[in-house]
C-alpha positions in Angstrom: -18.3 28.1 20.0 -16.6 28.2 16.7 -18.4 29.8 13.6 -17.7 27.4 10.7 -17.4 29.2 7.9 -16.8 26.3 5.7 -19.8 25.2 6.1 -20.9 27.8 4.0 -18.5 28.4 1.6 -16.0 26.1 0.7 -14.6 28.9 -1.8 -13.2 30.9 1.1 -9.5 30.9 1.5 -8.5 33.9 3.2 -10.6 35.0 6.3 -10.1 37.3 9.3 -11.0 36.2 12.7 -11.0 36.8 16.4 -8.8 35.2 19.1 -10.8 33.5 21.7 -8.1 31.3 23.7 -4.4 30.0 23.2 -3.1 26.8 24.6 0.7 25.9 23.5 0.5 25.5 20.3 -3.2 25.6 19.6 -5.3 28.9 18.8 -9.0 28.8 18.8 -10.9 31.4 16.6 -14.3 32.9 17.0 -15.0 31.8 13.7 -12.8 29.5 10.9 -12.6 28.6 7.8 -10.3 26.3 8.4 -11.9 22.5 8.1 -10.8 19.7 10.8 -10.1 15.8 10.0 -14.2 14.8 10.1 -15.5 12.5 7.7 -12.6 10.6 6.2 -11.9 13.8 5.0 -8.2 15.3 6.0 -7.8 18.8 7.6 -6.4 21.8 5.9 -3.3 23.2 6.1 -2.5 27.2 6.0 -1.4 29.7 8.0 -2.5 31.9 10.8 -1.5 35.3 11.9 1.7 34.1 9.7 2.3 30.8 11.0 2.0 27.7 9.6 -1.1 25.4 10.5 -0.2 22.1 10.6 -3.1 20.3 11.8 -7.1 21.0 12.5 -9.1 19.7 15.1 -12.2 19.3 16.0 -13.3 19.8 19.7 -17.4 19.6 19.1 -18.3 23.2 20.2 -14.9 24.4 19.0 -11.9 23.7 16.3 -8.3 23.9 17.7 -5.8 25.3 15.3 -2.1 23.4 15.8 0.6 25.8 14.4 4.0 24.6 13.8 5.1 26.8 17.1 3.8 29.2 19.8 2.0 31.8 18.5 2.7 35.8 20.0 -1.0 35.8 20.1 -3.7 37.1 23.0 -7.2 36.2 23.4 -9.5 39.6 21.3 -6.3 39.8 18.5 -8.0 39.3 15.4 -5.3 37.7 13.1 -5.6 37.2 9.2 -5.6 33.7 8.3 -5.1 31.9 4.8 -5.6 28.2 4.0 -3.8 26.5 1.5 -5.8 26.8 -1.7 -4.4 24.1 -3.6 -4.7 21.3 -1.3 -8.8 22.8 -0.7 -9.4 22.4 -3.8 -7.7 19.2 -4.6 -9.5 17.2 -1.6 -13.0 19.1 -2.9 -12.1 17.4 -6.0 -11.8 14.1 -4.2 -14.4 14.3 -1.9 -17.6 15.4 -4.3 -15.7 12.8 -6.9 -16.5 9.9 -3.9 -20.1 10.9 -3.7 -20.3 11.0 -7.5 -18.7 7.2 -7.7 -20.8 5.8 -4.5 -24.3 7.3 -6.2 -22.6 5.5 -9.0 -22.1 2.3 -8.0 -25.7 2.1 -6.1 -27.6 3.4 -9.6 -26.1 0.8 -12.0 -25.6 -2.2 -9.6 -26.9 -1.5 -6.1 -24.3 -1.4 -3.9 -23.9 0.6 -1.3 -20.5 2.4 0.3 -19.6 1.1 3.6 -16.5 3.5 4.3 -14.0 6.3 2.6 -10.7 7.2 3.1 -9.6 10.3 1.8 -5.7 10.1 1.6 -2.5 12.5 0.4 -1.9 10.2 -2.8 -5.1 8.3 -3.6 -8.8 7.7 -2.2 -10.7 4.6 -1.7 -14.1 3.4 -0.5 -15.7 0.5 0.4 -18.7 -1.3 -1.4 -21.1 -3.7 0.4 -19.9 -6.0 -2.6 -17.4 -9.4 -1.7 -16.2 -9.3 -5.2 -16.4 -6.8 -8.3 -15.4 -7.6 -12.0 -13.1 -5.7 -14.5 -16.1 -4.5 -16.8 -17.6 -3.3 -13.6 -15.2 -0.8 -12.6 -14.9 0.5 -16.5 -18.7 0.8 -16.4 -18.8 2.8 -13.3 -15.9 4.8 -14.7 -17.3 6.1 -17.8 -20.6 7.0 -16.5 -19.2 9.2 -13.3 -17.1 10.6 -16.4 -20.1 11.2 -18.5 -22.0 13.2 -15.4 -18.6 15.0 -15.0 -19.4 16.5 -18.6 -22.5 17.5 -17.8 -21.1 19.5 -15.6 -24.2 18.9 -12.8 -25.2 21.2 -10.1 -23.4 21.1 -6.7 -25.7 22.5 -3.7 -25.6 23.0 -0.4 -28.5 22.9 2.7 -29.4 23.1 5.7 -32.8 20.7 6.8 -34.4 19.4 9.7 -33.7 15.5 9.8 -36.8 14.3 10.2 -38.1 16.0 6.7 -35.3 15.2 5.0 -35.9 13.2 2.1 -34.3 11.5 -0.9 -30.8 10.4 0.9 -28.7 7.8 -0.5 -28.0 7.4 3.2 -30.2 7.5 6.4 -29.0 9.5 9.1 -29.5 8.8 12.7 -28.7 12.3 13.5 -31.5 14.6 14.9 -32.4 18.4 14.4 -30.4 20.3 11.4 -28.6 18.5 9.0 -26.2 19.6 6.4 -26.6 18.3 2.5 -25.0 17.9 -0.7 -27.0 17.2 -3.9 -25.6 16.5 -7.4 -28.6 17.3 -9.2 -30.7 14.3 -10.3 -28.0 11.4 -8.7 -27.0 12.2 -5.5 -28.0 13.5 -2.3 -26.2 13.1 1.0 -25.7 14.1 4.6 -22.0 15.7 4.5 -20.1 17.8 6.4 -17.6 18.3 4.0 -15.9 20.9 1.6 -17.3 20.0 -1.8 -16.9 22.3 -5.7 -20.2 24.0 -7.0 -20.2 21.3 -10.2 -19.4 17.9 -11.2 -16.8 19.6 -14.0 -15.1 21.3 -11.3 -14.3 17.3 -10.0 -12.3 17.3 -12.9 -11.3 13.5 -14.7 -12.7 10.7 -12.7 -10.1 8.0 -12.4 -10.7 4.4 -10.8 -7.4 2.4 -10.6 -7.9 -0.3 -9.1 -10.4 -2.9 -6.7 -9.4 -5.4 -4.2 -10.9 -7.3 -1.8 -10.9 -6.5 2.0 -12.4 -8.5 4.5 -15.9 -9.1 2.9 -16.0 -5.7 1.0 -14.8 -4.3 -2.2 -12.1 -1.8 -2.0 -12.4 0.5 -4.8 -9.4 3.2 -5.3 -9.7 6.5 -6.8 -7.9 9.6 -8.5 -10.5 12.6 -9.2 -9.3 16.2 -11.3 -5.3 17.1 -11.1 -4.8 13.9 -9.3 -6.1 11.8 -12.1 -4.2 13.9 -14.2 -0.6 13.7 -12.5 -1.4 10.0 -12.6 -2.0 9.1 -16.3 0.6 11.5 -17.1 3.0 8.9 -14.8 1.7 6.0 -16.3 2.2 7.6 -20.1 5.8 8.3 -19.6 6.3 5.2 -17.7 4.7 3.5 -20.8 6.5 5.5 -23.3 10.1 4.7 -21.3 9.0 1.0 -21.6 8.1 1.2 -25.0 11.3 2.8 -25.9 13.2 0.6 -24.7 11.4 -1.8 -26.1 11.2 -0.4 -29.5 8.1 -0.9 -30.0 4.6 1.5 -30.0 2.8 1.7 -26.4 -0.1 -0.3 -28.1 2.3 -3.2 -28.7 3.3 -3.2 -25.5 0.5 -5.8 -24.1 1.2 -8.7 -26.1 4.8 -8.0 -26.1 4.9 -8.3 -22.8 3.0 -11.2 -22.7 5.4 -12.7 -25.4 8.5 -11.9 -23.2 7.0 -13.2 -20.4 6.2 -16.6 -21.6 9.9 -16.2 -23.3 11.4 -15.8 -19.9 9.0 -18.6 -18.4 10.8 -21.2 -20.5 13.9 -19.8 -20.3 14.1 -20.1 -16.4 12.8 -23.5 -17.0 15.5 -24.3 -19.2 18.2 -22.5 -16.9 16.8 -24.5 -14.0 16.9 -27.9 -15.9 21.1 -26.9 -16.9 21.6 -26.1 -13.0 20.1 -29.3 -11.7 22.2 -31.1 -14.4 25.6 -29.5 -12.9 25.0 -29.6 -9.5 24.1 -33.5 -10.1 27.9 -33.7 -12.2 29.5 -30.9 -9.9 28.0 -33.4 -6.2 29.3 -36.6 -8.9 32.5 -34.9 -9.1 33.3 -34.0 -5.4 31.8 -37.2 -4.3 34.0 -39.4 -6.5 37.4 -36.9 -5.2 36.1 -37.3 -1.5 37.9 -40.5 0.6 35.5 -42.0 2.8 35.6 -41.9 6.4 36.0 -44.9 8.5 32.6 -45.4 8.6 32.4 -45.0 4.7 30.9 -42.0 4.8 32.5 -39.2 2.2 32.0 -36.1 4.2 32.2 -33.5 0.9 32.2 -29.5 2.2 31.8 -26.4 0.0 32.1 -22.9 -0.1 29.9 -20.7 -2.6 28.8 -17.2 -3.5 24.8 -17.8 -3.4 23.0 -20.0 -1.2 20.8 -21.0 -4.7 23.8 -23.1 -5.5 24.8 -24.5 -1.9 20.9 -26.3 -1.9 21.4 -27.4 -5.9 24.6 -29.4 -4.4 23.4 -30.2 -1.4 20.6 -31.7 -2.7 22.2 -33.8 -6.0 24.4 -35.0 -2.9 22.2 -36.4 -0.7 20.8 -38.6 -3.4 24.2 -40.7 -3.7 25.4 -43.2 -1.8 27.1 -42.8 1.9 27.1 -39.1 1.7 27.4 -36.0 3.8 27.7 -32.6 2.7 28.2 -29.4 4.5 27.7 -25.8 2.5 28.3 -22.7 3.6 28.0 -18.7 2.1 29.3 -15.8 4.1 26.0 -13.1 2.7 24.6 -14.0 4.6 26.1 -16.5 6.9 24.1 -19.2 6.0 25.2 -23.4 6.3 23.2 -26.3 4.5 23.8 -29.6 5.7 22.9 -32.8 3.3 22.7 -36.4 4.3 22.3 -39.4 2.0 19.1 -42.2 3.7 22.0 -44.2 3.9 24.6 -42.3 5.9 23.2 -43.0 9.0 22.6 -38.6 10.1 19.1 -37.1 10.4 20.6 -33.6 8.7 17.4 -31.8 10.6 17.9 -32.7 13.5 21.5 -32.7 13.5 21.9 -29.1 12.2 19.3 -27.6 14.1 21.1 -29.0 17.3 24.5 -27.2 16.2 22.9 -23.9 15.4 21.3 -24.0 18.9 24.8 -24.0 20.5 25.9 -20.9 18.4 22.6 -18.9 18.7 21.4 -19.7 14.9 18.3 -20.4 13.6 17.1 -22.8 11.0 15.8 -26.3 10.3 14.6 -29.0 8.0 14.0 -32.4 6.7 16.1 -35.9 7.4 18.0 -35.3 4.1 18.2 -32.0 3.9 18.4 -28.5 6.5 19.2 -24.6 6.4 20.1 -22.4 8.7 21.6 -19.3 9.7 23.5 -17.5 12.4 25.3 -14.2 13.1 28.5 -13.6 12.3 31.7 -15.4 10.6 33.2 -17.1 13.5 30.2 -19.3 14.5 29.6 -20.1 11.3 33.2 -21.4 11.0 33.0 -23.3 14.3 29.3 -25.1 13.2 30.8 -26.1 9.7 33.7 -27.6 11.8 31.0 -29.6 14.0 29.3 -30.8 11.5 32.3 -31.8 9.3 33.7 -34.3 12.3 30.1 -35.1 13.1 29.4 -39.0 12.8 33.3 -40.0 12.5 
């Protein structure tokens, strides 16, 4: 059985230790400090006897250490082991930040966390909540914030389950239990690595909340994490504003001012494209001899597939009309028939793609489709330009 040391002491980054069994790449100590993915909570990283650990797992009565190769190690070699401080301390941060937020969100508006994820980049957890407003989140914010400051008590027991009282969570665990108490808002059942005080969590950071399934997915940035993250958003803010040139705390209704700007704008570009497709289809359907049948059969070769449809569609609205378009990025074809012209453009098109291995589709008047290189392309505009004659 595996002596967990961080049970005891989170603090404890360098250890010594005894051999007990090798398998490939996985060492097993007497004793570790060294804490396995358990809880939501990711393992550590290190190394031991000088080799990188690249993953921690727990094995119930013992914690398999995964180096990065075979280690030139015996069962009764003690080794010296070290785990990686910085990423310790950063999911500590995390982790007794999550407890913080959930004791948080159940004192000012009684919900309850369903689930946590501890990640590499961010943290979330799940509230028994389908939906969560704005002010909500700022609430919960400033007051994890404002326990931060007080810089609370972080302790550590050991109790028998059944006597075991005050836990924001019921456990269904029997005989010894492990606890973590921030003083005077939070008690819980954890088996995790957690700081000594609510200032060591550092800034408390809640960036955003979204809905999953019928929960409320709340994500969160706790001490240099926070950090590292407002700084991004500053100097993303600042590079905006610059270019801008305007102050960061213009920047909201400018934005909003440009955006409505370019709203109307598109509108306005749309409204001109319609307006030359419709002379552009006028044009090639006026140049464009009928067929026996007095159908103009029109086909056209563009650059973007944006302004194939705008034809296609101005085309189909005039009299006795087909139209074929094509683009080469990608090899795309539209096909356009007028109500009058006597072609079901769907049907037609989707029937010549079929033949060439394309795929695509669409309405009576007016179908899309695509296929895979230049030569069927070239061979389904060619169908479609003698179809009907």
């Amino acid at each position: 059985m595996t002596q967990r040391l961080y049970y005891h002491d989170s603090y404890l980054a360098e250890f010594t230790a005894k051999v007990t069994a090798v398998e490939g790449e996985r060492v097993y100590l007497d004793r570790t400090a060294f804490y396995p993915t358990s809880g939501g909570q990711p393992h550590d990283l290190g190394e031991l006897g000088g080799t990188k650990v690249v993953d921690v797992v727990d094995e119930e009565h013992r914690i398999a250490h995964v180096l990065s190769a075979p280690p030139a190690l015996t069962p009764g070699t003690e080794v010296a082991c070290r785990v990686d401080w910085a990423r310790r301390f950063d999911l500590m941060q995390q982790h007794t930040g999550q407890h913080l937020l959930s004791a948080v969100f159940e004192e000012l508006f009684g919900h309850k966390t369903v689930s946590v994820h501890f990640g590499d980049a961010y943290s979330t957890l799940d509230l028994d909540a389908e939906s969560f407003p704005p002010d909500g989140m700022v609430r919960a914010e400033r007051r994890a914030n404002d326990v931060v400051l007080e810089n609370r008590l972080v302790t550590l027991e050991f109790e028998n389950a059944a006597h075991a009282s005050g836990l924001r969570k019921a456990v269904e665990r029997t005989g010894t239990i492990r606890t973590v108490t921030i003083l005077d808002i939070d008690k819980s059942a954890c088996g995790g690595t957690h700081v000594r005080s609510t200032g060591e969590i550092g800034p408390v950071m809640i960036r955003r909340v979204e809905k999953h399934k019928k929960l409320s997915r709340i994500e969160f940035l706790c001490g240099r994490r926070a950090l590292a993250r407002a700084r991004a958003d500053f100097d993303a803010l600042s590079a905006m504003a610059a270019a801008m040139t305007a102050a960061i705390d213009e920047l909201p209704a400018l934005v909003v001012k440009q955006a409505a700007n370019l709203h109307a704008a598109d509108a306005q570009r749309r409204k001109l494209a319609d307006e030359l497709a419709r002379h552009r289809a006028r044009e090639r359907y006026d140049e464009t001899v009928p067929g026996a049948d007095g159908v103009r059969r029109i086909v056209e070769r563009a650059a973007t597939l944006d302004e194939i449809r705008a034809l296609a569609q101005a085309i189909a609205m005039l009299p006795k009309a087909v139209f074929v378009g094509a683009t080469t990025s990608p090899y795309a074809v539209v096909l356009a028939a007028s109500e009058d012209s006597g072609m079901n453009a769907g049907a037609t098109l989707k029937a010549a793609l079929a033949a060439h291995g394309g795929r695509g589709g669409g309405s009576p008047r007016v179908a899309q489709g695509t296929v895979g290189d230049a030569a069927s392309l070239e061979a389904i505009v060619a169908a479609l330009e003698g179809s009907g004659r």
